[in-house]
N, C-alpha and C positions, 0 to 999 in steps of 0.2 A: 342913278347909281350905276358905275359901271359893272360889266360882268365879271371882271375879278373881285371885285367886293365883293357882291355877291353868292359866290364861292366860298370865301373867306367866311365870311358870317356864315355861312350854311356850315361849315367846319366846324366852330369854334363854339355854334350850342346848338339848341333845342328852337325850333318854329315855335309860336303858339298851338299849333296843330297837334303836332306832335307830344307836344306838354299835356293839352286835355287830352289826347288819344290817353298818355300813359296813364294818368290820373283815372280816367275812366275805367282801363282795363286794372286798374290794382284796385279801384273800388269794388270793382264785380267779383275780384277774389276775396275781397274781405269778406263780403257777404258772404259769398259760399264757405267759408274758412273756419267766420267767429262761431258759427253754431254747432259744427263739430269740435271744435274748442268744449264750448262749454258744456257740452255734453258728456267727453272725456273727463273734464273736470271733475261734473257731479257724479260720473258713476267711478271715478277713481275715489272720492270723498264718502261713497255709499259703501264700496269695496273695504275703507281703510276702517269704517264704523265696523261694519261684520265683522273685520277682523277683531276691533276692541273689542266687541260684544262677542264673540267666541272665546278668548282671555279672561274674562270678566267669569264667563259661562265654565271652564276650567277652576280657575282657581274658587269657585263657588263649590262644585264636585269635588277638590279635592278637601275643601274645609267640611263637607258634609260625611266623606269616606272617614276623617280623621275623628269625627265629632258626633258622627251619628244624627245629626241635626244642623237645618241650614244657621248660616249665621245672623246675625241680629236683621229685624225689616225694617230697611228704609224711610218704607209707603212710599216710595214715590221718587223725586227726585233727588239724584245724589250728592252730597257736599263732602266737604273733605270733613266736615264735625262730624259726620256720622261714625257712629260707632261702628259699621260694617267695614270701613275702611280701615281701621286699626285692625281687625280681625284678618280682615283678607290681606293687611299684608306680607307677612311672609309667603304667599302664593300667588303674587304678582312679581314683574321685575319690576313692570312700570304702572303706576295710576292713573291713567286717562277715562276723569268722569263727564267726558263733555265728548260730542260726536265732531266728527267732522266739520260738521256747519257750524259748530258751537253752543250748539244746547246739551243740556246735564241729560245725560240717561237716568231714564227710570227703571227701578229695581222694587220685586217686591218681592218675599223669601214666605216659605211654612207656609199656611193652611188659608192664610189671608192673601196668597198670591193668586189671587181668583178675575184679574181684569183681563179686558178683552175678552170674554166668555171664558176664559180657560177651564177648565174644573181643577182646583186646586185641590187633592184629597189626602195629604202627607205633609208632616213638616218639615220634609226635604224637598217642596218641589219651589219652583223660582221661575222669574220670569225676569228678561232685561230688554226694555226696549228704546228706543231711537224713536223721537218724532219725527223724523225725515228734515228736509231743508228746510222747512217754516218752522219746524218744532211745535206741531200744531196735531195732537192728534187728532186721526181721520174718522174714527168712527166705525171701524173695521172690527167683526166682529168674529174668533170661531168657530167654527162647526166641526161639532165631534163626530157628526156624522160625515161628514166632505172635508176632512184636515187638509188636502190637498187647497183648496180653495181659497188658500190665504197668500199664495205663491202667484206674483202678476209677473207682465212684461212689461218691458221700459219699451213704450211707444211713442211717447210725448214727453217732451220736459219736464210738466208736472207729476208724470212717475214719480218723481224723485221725490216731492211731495207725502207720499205713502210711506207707512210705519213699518221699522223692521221690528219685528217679536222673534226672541228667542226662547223659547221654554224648554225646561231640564236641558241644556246644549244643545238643541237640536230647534233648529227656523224655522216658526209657522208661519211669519209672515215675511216674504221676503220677495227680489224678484229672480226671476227664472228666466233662459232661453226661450227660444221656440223649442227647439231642438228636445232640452229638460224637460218642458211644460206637457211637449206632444209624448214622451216617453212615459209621465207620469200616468196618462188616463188609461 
């Protein structure tokens, strides 16, 4: 081949070389790339639950200020038949009884809202919680003595795994900065 060909075709594309160099070098950024991806994801999706589950934890307080008492209990997971849902709604704009990842929040209102150790000792107190991305809860339990203790850090993907608990509007189980965490002790 003579050397103007050669030229030519060196113009006109890509060597083999050059094609697995770039292939190469854009596989090394996916890698580095997809896991902060998905991370953003699950804590925008953890983010956008707290936010239902504080609306949720509102218009609960505002049904209990009007009523003197929480509204009807669930026990457990939420559906659109339950009666708490006709109740609550004039103090919703919107009804989202499913988390982010897609499973039903659990709700439990009055005297029987006693899981995850809580002490339930009124029948206005409530509890709204998220099973995290599996929808699986963990097994996470209370302490009245150490409430602080139910607040972790997102250090691994499976964080995101861990239950968010709201009681009376305010997160016992939830996660926290470093920043928050070392504030707290």
């Amino acid at each position: 081949m003579s050397h103007k060909k050669r030229i030519l075709l060196k113009k006109n594309g890509f060597t083999v070389w050059e094609l697995i160099l770039s292939l190469v070098i854009l596989s090394i950024l996916l890698a580095l790339l997809i896991p902060f991806y998905l991370r953003a994801k699950e804590r925008a999706a953890q983010k956008s639950t707290m936010a239902d589950m504080h609306m949720w934890g509102e218009a609960i307080a505002l049904y209990i200020e009007e009523n003197s008492v929480a509204p009807s209990n669930p026990r457990g997971q939420l559906h659109y038949k339950k009666p708490i849902i006709k109740e609550l709604t004039p103090y919703l704009k919107a009804i989202r009884i499913v988390d982010w990842w897609g499973h039903y929040f659990c709700l439990w209102t009055g005297k029987s809202s006693n899981w995850y150790g809580i002490p339930a000792t009124t029948d206005k107190d409530f509890i709204i919680a998220s099973c995290g991305k599996k929808g699986l809860q963990e097994g996470w339990r209370y302490e009245p003595e150490n409430p602080e203790s139910g607040y972790f850090e997102i250090k691994k993907y499976k964080d995101f795994e861990n239950d968010l608990v709201l009681w009376n509007k305010r997160f016992v189980r939830c996660p926290r900065s470093k920043k928050e965490l070392a504030g707290s002790e």
